[in-house]
Steps between C-alpha positions, in 0.01 A plus 500: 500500500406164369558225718753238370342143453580220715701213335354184604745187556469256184546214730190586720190226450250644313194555698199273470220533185138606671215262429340795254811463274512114483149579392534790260800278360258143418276761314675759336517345162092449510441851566742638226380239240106655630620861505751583245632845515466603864788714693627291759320716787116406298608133552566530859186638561347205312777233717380670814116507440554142431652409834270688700192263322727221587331289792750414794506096355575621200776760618698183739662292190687908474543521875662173580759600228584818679524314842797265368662848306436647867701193638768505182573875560535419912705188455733710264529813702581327834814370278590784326492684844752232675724573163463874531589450902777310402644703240 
């Protein structure tokens, strides 16, 4: 028997971006423009090689943009969880 999938609620915050996809997102173009005609699973191998190279300085600009998403995606759930109370 297959299992029926869960419907989500469209009103529920979306949960916060990691630092590795703020990251893969500032250089996606550059890689595609270096490696033209890779699948999309040969370019995250290249994203994630990069990030691992990536020294922890270097890797904070990417972290302190997930820490406020982090704080976004609380601040929004504690209200969508009163409304949902509520309701």
């Amino acid at each position: 028997k297959k299992k029926k999938k869960k419907v989500s609620d469209p009103t529920k915050p979306k949960r916060p971006t990691t630092a590795f996809f703020y990251y893969v997102a500032s250089i996606r173009a550059k890689v595609k423009d270096d490696n033209p005609g890779l699948s999309v699973g040969e370019m995250s191998k290249i994203h994630s090689a990069m990030w691992g190279k990536l020294s922890d300085k270097e890797k904070e600009p990417f972290e302190v943009m997930n820490t406020k998403d982090k704080e976004r995606y609380k601040n929004e759930m504690d209200v969508w969880k009163e409304k949902e109370n509520k309701d």
